[in-house]
N, CA, C and O atoms as a MOPAC input file, in Angstrom:
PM7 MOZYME 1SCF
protein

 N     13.46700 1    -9.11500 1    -7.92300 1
 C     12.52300 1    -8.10600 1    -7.49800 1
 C     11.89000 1    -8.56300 1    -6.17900 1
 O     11.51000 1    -9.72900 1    -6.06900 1
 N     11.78400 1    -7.81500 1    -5.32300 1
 C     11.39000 1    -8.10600 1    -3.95000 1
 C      9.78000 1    -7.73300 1    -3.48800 1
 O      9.22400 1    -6.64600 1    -3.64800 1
 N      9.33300 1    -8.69500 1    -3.00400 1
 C      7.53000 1    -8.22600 1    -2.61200 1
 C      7.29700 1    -7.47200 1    -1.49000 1
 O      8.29600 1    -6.91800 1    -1.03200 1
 N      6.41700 1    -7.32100 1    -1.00600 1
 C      5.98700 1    -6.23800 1    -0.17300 1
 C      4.63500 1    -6.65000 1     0.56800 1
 O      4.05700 1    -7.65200 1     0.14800 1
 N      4.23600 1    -6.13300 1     1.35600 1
 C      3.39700 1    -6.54900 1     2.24700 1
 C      3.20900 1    -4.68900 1     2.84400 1
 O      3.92500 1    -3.88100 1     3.43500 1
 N      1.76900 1    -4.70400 1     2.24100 1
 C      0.97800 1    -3.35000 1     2.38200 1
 C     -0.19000 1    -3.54900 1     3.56000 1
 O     -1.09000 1    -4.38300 1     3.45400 1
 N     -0.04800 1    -2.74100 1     4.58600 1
 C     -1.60500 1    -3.02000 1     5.35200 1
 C     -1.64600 1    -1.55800 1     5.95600 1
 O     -0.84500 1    -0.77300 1     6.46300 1
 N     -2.98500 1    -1.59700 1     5.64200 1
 C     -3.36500 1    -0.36000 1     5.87500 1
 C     -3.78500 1    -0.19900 1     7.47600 1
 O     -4.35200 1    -1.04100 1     8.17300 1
 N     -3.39600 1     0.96300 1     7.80600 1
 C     -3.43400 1     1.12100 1     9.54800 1
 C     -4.44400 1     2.24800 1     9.82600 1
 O     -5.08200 1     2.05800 1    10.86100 1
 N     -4.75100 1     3.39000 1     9.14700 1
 C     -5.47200 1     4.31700 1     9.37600 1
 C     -6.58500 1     4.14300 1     8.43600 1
 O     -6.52400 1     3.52100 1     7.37500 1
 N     -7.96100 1     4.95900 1     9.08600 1
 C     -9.15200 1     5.33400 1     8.07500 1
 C     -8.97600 1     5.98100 1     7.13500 1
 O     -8.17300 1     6.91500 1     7.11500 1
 N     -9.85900 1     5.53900 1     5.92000 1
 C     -9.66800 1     6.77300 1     5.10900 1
 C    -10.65700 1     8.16700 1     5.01600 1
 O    -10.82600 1     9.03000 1     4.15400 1
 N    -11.30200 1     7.87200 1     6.59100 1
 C    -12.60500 1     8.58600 1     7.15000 1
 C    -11.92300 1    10.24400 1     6.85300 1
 O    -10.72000 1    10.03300 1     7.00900 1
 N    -12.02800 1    11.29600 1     6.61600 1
 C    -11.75100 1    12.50900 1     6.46800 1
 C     -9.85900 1    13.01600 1     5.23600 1
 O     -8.99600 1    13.88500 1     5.11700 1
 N    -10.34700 1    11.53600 1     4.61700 1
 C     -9.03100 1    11.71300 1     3.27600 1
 C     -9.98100 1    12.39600 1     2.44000 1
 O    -11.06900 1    12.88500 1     2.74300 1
 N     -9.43700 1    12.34900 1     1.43500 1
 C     -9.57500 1    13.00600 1     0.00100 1
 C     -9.89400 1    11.75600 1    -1.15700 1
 O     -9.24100 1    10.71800 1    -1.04200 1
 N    -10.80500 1    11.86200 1    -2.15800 1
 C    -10.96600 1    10.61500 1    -3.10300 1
 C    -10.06200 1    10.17100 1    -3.70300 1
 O    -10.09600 1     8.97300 1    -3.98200 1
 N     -9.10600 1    10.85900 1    -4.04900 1
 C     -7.71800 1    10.46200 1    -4.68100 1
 C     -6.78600 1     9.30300 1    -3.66000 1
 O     -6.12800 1     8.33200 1    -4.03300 1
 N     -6.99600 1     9.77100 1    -2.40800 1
 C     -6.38200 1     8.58700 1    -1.45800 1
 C     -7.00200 1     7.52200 1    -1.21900 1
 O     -6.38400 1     6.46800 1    -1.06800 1
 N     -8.76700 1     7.61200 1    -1.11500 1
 C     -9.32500 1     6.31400 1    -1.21600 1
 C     -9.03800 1     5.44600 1    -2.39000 1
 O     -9.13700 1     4.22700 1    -2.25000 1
 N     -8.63600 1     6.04100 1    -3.71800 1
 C     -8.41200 1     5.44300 1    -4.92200 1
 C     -7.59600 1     5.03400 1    -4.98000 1
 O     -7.63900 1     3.92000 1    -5.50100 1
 N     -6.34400 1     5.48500 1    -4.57000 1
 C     -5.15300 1     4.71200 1    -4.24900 1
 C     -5.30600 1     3.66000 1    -3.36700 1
 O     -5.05300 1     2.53600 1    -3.80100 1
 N     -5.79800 1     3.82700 1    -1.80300 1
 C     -5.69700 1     2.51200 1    -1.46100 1
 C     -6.55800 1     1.58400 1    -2.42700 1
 O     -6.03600 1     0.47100 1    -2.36100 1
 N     -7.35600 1     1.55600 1    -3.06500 1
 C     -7.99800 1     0.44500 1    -3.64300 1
 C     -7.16300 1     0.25300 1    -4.72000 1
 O     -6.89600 1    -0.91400 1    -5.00500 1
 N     -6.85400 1     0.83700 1    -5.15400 1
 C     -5.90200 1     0.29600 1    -6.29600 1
 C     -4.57200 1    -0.52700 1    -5.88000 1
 O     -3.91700 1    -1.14300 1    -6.72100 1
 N     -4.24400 1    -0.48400 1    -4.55700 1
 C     -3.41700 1    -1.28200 1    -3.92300 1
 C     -4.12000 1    -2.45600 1    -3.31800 1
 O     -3.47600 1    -3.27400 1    -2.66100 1
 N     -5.69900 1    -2.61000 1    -3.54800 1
 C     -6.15600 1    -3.61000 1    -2.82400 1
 C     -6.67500 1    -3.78600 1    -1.10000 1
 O     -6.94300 1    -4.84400 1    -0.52900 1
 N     -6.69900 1    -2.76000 1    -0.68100 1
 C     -6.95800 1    -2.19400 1     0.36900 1
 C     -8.48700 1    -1.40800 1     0.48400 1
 O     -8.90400 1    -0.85100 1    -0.53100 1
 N     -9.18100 1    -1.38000 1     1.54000 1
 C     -9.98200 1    -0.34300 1     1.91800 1
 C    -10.95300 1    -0.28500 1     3.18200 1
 O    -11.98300 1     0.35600 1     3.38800 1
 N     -9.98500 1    -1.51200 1     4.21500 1
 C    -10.54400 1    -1.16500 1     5.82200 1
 C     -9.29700 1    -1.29100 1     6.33000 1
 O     -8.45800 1    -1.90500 1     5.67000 1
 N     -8.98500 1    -0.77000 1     7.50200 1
 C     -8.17600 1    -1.13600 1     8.48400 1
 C     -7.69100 1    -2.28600 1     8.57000 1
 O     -8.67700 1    -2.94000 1     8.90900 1
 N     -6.67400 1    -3.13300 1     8.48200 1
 C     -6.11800 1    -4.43500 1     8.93700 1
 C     -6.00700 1    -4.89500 1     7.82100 1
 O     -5.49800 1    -6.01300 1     7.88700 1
 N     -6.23300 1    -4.58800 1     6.80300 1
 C     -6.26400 1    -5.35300 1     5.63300 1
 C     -4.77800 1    -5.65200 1     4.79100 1
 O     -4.04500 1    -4.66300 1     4.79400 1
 N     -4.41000 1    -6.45100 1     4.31700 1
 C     -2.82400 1    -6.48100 1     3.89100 1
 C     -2.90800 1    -7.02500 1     2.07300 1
 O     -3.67500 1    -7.90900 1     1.69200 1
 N     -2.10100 1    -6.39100 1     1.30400 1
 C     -1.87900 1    -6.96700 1    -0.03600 1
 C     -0.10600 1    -7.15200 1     0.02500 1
 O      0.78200 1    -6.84400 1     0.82000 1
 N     -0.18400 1    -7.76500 1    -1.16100 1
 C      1.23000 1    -8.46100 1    -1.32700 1
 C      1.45600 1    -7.85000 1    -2.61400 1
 O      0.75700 1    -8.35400 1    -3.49300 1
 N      2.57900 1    -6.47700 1    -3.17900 1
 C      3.19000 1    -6.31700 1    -3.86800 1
 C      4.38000 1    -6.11400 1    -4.72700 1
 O      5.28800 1    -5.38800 1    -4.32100 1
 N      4.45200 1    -6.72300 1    -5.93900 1
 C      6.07100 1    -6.88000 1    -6.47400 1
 C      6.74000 1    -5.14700 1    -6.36400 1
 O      5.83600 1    -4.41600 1    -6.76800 1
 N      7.85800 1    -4.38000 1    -6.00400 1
 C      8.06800 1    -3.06700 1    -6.09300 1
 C      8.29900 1    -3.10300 1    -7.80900 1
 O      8.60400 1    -3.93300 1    -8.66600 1
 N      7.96500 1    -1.72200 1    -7.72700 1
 C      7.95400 1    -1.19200 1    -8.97300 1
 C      7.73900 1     0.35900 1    -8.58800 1
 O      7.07300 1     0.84300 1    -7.67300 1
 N      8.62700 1     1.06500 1    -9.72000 1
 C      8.16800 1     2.55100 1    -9.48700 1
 C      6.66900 1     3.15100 1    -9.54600 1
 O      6.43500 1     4.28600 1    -9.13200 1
 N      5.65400 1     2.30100 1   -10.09600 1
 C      4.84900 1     2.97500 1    -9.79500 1
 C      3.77400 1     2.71700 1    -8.77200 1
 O      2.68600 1     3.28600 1    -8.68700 1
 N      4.48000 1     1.34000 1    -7.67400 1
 C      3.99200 1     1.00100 1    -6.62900 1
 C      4.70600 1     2.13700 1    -5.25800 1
 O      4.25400 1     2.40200 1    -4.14400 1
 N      5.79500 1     2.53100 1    -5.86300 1
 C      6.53600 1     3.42000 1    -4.98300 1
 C      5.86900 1     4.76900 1    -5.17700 1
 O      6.29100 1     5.38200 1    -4.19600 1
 N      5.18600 1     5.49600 1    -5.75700 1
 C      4.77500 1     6.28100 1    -6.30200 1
 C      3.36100 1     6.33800 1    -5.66800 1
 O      2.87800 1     7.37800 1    -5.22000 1
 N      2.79000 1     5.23800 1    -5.66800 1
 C      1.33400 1     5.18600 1    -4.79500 1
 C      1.83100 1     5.02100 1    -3.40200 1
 O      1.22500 1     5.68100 1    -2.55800 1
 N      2.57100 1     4.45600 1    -3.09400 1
 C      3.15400 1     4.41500 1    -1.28400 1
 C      3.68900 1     5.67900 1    -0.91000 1
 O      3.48300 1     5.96400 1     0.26900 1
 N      4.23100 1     6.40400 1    -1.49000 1
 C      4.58000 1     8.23500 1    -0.95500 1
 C      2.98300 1     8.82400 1    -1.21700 1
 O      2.81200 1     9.43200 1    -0.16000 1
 N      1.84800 1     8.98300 1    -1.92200 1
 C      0.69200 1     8.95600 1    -1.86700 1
 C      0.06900 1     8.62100 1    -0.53000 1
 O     -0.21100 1     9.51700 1     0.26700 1
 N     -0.16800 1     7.23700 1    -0.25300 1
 C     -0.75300 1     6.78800 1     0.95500 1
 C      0.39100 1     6.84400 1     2.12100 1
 O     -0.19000 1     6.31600 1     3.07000 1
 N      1.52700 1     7.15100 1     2.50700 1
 C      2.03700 1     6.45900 1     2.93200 1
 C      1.35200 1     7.17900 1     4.70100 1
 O      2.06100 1     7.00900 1     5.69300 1
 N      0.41700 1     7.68800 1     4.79200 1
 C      0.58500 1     7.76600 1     6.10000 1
 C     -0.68900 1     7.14100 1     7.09200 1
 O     -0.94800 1     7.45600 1     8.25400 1
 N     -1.44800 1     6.05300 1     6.12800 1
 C     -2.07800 1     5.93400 1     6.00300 1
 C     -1.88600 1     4.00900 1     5.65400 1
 O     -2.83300 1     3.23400 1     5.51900 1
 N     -0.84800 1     3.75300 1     5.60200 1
 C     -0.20800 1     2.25500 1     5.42400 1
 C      1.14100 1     1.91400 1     6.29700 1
 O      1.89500 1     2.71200 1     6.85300 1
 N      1.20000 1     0.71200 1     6.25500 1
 C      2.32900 1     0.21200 1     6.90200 1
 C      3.44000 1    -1.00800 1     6.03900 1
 O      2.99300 1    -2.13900 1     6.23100 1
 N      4.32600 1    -1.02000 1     5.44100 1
 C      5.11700 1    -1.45000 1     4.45400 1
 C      5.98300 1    -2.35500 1     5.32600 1
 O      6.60300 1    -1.88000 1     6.27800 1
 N      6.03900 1    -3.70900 1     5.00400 1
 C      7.24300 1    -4.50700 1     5.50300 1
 C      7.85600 1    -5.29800 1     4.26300 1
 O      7.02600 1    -5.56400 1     3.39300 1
 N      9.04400 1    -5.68300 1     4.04900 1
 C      9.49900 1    -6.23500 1     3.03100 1
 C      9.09500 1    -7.66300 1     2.98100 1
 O      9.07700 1    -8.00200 1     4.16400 1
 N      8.83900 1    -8.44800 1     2.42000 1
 C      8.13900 1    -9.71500 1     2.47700 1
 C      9.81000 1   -10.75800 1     1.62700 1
 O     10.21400 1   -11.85100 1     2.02300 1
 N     10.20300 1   -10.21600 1     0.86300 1
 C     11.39700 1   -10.84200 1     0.25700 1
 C     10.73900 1   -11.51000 1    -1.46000 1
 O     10.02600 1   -10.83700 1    -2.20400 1
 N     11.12700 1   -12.68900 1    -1.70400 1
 C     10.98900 1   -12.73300 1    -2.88300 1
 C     12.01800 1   -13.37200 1    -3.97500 1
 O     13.15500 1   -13.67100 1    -3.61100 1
 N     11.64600 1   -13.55300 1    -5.16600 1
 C     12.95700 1   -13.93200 1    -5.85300 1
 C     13.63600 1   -12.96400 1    -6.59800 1
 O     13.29100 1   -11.90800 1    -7.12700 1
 N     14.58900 1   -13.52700 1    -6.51800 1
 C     15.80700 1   -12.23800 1    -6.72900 1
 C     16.26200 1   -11.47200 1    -6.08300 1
 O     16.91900 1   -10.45800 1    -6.31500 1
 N     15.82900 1   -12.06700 1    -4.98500 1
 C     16.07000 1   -10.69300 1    -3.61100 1
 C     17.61900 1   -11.39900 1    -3.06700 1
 O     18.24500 1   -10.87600 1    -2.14500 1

């Protein structure tokens, strides 16, 4: 399973509460900020959610 590296690039100044909730639930909630997550469908599921609003690079991992 491969990790991930989440950082958020945009405000969540004029989102909706459902998107602020998501980024925090990813660990996020200023600009520049980065979390490290294992994928999973329901990390993929919150990234089509935020995604315009984050920036995703593959970080690698074991099993990768």
């Amino acid at each position: 399973m491969t990790t991930v590296r989440i950082t958020q690039t945009r405000s969540t100044i004029g989102q909706t509460q459902a998107h602020e909730g998501t980024l925090r639930s990813l660990g996020l909630g200023r600009i520049g900020k980065s979390a490290e997550h294992k994928e999973s469908p329901e990390l993929a599921g919150k990234l089509r959610h935020v995604a315009h609003l984050v920036d995703v690079t593959p970080v690698g991992g074991k099993g990768s």
